[in-house]
C-alpha positions in Angstrom: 135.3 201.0 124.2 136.5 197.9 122.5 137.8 196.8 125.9 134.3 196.7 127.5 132.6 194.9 124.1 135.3 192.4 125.0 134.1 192.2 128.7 130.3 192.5 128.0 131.4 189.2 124.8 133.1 187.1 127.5 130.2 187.7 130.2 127.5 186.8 127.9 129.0 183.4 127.2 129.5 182.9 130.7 126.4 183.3 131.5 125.1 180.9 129.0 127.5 178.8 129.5 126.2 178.8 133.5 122.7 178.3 131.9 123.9 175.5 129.8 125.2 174.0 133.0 122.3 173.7 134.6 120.0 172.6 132.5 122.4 169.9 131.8 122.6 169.0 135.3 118.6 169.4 135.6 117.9 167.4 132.9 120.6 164.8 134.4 118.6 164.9 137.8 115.7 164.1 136.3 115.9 161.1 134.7 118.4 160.0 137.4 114.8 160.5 139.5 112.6 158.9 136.8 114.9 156.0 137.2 114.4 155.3 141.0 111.0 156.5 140.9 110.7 153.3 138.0 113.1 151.2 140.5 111.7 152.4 143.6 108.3 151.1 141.8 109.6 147.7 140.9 110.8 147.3 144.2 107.5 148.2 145.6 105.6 146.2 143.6 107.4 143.2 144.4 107.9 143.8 148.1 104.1 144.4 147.9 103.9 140.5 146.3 106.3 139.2 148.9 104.1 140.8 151.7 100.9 140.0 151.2 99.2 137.3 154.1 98.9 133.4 153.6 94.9 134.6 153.0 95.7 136.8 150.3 97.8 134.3 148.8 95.4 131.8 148.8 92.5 133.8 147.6 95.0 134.5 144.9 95.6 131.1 144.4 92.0 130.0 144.3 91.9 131.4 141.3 95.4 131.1 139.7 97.6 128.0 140.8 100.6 130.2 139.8 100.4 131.4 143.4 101.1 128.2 144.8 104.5 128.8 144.7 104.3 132.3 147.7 101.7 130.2 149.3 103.6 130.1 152.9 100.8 127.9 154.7 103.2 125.0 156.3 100.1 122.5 155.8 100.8 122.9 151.9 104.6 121.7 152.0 107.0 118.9 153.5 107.6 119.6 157.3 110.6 121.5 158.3 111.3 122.3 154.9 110.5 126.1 153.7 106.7 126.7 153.6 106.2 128.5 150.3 109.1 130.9 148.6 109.3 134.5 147.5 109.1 136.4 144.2 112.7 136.5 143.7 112.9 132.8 144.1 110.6 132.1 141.0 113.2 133.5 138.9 115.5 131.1 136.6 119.1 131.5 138.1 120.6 129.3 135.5 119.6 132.5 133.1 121.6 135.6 132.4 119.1 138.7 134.2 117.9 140.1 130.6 117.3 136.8 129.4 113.7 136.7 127.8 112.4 133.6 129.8 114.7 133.6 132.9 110.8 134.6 134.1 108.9 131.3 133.6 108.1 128.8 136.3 106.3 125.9 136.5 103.8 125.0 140.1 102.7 121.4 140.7 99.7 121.6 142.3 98.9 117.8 143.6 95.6 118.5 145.2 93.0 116.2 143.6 90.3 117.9 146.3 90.0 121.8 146.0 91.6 123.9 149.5 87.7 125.7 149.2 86.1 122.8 148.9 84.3 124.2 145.8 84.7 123.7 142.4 85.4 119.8 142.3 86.8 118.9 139.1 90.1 119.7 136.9 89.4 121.7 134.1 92.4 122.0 131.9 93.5 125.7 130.6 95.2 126.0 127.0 97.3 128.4 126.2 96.3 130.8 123.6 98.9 132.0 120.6 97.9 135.6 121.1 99.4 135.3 124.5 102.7 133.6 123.8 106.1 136.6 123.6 107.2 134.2 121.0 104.2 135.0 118.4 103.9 138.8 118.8 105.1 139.9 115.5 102.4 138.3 113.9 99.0 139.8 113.2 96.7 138.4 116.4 93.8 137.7 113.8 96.2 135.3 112.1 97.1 133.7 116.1 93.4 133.9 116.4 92.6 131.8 113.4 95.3 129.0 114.1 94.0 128.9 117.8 90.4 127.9 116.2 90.9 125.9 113.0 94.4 123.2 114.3 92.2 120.9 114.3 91.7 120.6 110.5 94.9 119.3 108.3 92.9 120.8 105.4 92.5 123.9 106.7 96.1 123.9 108.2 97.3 123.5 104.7 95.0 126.4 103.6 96.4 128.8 106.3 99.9 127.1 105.6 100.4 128.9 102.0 99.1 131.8 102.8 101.6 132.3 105.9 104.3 131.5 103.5 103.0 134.1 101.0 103.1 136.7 103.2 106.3 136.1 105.7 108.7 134.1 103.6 111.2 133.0 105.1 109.9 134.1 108.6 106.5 131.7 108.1 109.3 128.7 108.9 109.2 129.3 112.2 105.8 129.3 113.0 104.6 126.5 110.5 107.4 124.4 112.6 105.9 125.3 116.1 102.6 124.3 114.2 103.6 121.0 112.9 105.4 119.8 115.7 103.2 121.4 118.7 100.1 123.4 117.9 98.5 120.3 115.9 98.6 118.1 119.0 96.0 120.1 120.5 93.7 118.3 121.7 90.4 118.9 123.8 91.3 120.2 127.4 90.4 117.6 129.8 87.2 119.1 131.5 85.5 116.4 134.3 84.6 116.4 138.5 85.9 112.8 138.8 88.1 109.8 137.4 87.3 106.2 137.4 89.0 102.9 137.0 87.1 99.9 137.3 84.8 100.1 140.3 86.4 103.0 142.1 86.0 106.9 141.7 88.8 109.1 142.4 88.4 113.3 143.0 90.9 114.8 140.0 92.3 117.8 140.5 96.3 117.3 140.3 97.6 119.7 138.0 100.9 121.1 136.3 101.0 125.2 135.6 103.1 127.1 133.6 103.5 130.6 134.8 105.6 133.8 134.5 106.6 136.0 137.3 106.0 139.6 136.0 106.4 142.8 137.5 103.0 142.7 139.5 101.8 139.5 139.4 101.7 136.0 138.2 100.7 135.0 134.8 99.2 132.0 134.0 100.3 130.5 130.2 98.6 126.9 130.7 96.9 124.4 133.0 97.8 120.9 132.4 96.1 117.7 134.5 98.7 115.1 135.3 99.3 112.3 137.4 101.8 111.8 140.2 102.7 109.1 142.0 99.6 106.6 144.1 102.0 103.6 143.1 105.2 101.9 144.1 106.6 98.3 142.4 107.3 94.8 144.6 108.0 91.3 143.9 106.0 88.4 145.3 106.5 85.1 145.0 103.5 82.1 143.5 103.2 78.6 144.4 105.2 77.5 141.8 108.0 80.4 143.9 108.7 82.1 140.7 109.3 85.7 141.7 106.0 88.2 140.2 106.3 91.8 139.2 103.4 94.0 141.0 102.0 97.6 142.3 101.0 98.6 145.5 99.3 101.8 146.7 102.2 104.1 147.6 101.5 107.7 148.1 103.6 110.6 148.9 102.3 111.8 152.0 102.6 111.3 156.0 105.6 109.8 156.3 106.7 109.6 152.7 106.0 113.6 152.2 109.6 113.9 151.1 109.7 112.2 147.9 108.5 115.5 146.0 110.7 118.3 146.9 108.8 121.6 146.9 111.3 123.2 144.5 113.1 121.6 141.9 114.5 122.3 138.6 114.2 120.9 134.8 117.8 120.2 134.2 116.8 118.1 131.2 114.9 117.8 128.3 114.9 115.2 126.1 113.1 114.0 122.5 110.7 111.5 121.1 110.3 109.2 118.1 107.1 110.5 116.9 108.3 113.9 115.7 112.1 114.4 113.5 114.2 116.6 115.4 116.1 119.4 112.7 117.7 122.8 112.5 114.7 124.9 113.6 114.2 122.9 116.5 117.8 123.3 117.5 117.7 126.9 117.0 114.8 127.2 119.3 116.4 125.2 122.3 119.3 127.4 121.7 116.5 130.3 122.4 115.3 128.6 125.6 118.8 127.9 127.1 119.2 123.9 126.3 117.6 120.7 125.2 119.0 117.9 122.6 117.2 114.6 120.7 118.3 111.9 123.2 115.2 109.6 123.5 114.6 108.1 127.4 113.8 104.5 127.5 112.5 103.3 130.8 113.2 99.6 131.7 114.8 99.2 128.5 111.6 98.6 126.3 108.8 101.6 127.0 109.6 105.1 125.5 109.0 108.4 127.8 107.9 110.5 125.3 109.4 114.6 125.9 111.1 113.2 129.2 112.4 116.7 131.0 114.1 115.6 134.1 113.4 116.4 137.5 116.4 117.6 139.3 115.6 118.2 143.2 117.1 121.0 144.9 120.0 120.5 147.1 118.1 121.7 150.2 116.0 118.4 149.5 118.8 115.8 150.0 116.1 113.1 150.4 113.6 113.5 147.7 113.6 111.6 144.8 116.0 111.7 141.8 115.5 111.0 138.4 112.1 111.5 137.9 110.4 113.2 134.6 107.7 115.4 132.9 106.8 113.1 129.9 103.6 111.8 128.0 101.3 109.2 129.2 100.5 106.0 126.9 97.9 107.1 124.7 95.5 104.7 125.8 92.2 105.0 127.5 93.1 104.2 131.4 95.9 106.5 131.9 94.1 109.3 129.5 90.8 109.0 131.8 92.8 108.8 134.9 94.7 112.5 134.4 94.1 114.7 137.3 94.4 112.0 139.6 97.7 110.2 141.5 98.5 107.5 139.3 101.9 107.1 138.6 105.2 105.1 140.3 106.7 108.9 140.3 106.8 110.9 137.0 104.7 113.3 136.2 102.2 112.3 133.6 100.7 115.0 131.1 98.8 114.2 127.8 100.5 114.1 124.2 99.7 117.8 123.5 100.7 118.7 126.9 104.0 116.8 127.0 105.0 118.5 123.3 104.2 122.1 124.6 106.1 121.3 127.8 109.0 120.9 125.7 108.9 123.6 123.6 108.1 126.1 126.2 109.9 125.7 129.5 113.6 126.8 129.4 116.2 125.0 130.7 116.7 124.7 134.0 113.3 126.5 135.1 112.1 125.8 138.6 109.0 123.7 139.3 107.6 124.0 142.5 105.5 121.2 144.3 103.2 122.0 146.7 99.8 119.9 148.4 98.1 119.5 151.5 98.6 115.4 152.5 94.6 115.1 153.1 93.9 116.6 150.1 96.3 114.8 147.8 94.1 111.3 146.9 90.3 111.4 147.7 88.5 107.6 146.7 84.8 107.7 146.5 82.8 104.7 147.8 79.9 105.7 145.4 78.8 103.6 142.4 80.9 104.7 139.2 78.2 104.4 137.1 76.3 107.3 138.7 79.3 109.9 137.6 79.6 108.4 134.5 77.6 110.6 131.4 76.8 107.3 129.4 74.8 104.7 131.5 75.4 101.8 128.8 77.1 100.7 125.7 74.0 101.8 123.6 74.5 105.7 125.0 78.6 106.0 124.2 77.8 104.5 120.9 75.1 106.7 120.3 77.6 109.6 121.4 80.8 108.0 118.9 78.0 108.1 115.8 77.2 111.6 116.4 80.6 113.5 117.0 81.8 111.1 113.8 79.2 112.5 111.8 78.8 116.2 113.0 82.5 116.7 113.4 84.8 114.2 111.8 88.0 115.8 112.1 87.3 115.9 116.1 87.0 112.6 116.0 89.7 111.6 114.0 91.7 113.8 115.8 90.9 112.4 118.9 90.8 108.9 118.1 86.9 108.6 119.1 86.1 106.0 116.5 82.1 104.0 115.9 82.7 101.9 118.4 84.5 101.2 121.6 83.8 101.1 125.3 81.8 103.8 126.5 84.1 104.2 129.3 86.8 105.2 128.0 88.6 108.5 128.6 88.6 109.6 125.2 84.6 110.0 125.0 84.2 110.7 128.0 86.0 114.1 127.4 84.6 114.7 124.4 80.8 114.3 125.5 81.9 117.5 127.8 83.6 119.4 125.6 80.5 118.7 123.3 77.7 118.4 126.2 75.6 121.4 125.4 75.0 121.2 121.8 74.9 117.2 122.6 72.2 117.1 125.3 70.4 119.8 123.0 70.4 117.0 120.1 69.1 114.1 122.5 66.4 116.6 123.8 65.4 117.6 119.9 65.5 113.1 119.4 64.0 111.5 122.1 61.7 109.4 120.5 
């Protein structure tokens, strides 16, 4: 008897030890199939974004510049170089794989003319704090707020101690980004054409910054810039003293290869305007690189944020040494953004320049893309019919207004009384402004 309870003890625990068994071995199959059904999805999902047709792509692109970069249509790159790139090539090699930005990219798209032919115009996209990774710990009616009210120092100041108050040592951080980014901001560049003297130029030249995710393309901001329309020469008087000047020189035809299509920012440099301290450190740590070395171009004028250009090794011929950095805050340059008008860099405004810096990581890839008719459209039409004020009576009318209705615009924006009512400055604000604006001269014609 006691020798069959041992028999019947020592079969029970086999069996469950056989039933232990296999639902550790089930269990062990199953998430082994969870995880390639989740990898076998990934994989799918960017096969599927590798796949789709050049028409796809561009409807895609139509609507989010991001997708410039897959955009295999030979017409839109150098010839007999690669004609657009794949998902895995938007990805930042220089990056370890989990690294959290090892995703962001950045597209030049140099088209001043639109590829539809609709739509003429650049209309700058900001990025909004509730859609930054860097800023999701905070409460998104805080992000909200600071999106709205940067452009009031008083109210900053307001928001400033009550950040402090509630995330101590935390708030640093974000009043930092604040002070030396977010209160830059300025009004995004919104207009169908640039002028310069007596000629009219389509803008539409652009700089994106996107991140590849799992399924698609995500656009963070839409900068206007400038690239290159001009090229330096020496001539010599009547007196044969030898004479500094520019000449029309645009990338295309023949000169296609001075932008390569993919390139990387190996670089990225300083200014004097902002101090450069231990919380900005820490953050290029974050990013992967970046110091306070300030660039100085021909030894007198300051390139303000300069990242540098580095050309890919598959471009042996495209030009070296060329940079991201800040236009000259006066009104030309300003009022010409969009539009080729640089001897190479690539020209953004002050607020872009700063978030530039902040944002991309070292040694992210830009890619630079445009159809050669496309890339610099003159109009023969009189300027004055594209411009919004017709005199010096209307922009001054316009400067009195946004002074009085919303000072800290126009201190913000350096739109003072009185000025030329050409310049860039107004010109953007009138369209920032233009409803409520048009609704006051309707309400005060006589």
């Amino acid at each position: 008897m006691l020798k069959k309870s041992k028999w019947l003890l020592f079969a029970s625990l086999l069996i469950a030890f056989a039933i232990l068994l296999f639902i550790f071995n089930y269990s062990n199959k199953k998430k082994e199939l969870v995880k390639d059904r989740s990898n076998s999805s990934k994989l799918t999902t960017r096969k599927n974004l590798d796949s789709l047709s050049i028409e796809e792509i561009r409807a895609r692109y139509l609507n989010n510049p991001c997708y410039l970069a897959l955009l295999k249509d030979p017409n839109m790159w150098e010839k007999d170089t690669r004609p657009g790139f794949d998902y895995k090539d938007l990805i930042n090699d220089s990056l370890s794989g989990n690294h959290p930005y090892n995703n962001r990219f950045i597209v030049g798209d140099f088209n001043s003319m639109p590829l539809d032919g609709k739509k003429i115009g650049i209309y700058e996209i900001y990025p909004s704090l509730s859609s930054l990774s860097e800023f999701k710990s905070y409460p998104k009616e805080l992000l909200e707020k600071l999106d709205t009210i940067v452009y009031s120092e008083n109210n900053l100041k307001i928001v400033y101690a009550d950040i402090k108050t509630k995330y101590g040592s935390k708030a640093d951080r974000l009043i930092n980004f604040i002070e030396k980014v977010w209160k830059y901001k300025i009004i995004p560049i919104s207009r169908e054409y640039s002028i310069n003297g007596d000629k009219v130029y389509a803008a539409g030249q652009v700089m994106v910054l996107c991140e590849a995710c799992s399924d698609t393309l995500k656009l963070v901001g839409k900068f206007a810039t400038s690239a290159k329309r001009q090229d330096f020469m020496f001539r010599t008087d009547a007196n044969g003293n030898k004479i500094k000047a520019t000449i029309e020189y645009a990338p295309v035809g023949d000169r296609r290869g001075y932008y390569a299509g993919l390139n990387r920012i190996t670089s990225k440099n300083w200014e004097t305007e902002r101090s450069y301290d231990s919380l900005d450190i820490e953050r290029d740590n974050e990013v992967g690189g970046g110091n306070n070395r300030i660039t100085i171009y021909d030894r007198k004028v300051e390139l303000p944020n300069f990242l540098l250009i580095q050309p890919d090794k598959s471009y042996p011929k495209s030009m070296r040494q060329n940079g991201i950095h800040e236009i000259a805050l006066n009104y030309l340059p300003r009022g010409m953004l969009g539009t080729p008008n640089s001897i190479g860099c690539l020209r953004v405004s002050d607020f872009g320049s700063k978030f530039f810096r902040w944002w991309v990581p070292q040694n992210a890839k830009l890619f630079i893309a445009y159809n050669d008719s496309l890339y610099l459209k003159k109009h023969d039409s009189n300027p004055m019919s594209y411009l919004p004020f017709k005199n010096q009576t209307d922009g001054d009318k316009f400067r009195k207004w946004i002074n009085i209705n919303y000072p800290d615009f126009a201190k913000r924006f350096d739109i003072s009384i009185d000025g030329d009512y050409k310049n860039g400055f107004i010109i953007d604000g009138y369209y920032f402004f233009k409803k409520e604006y048009d609704n006051y001269l309707n309400k005060n014609q006589n």
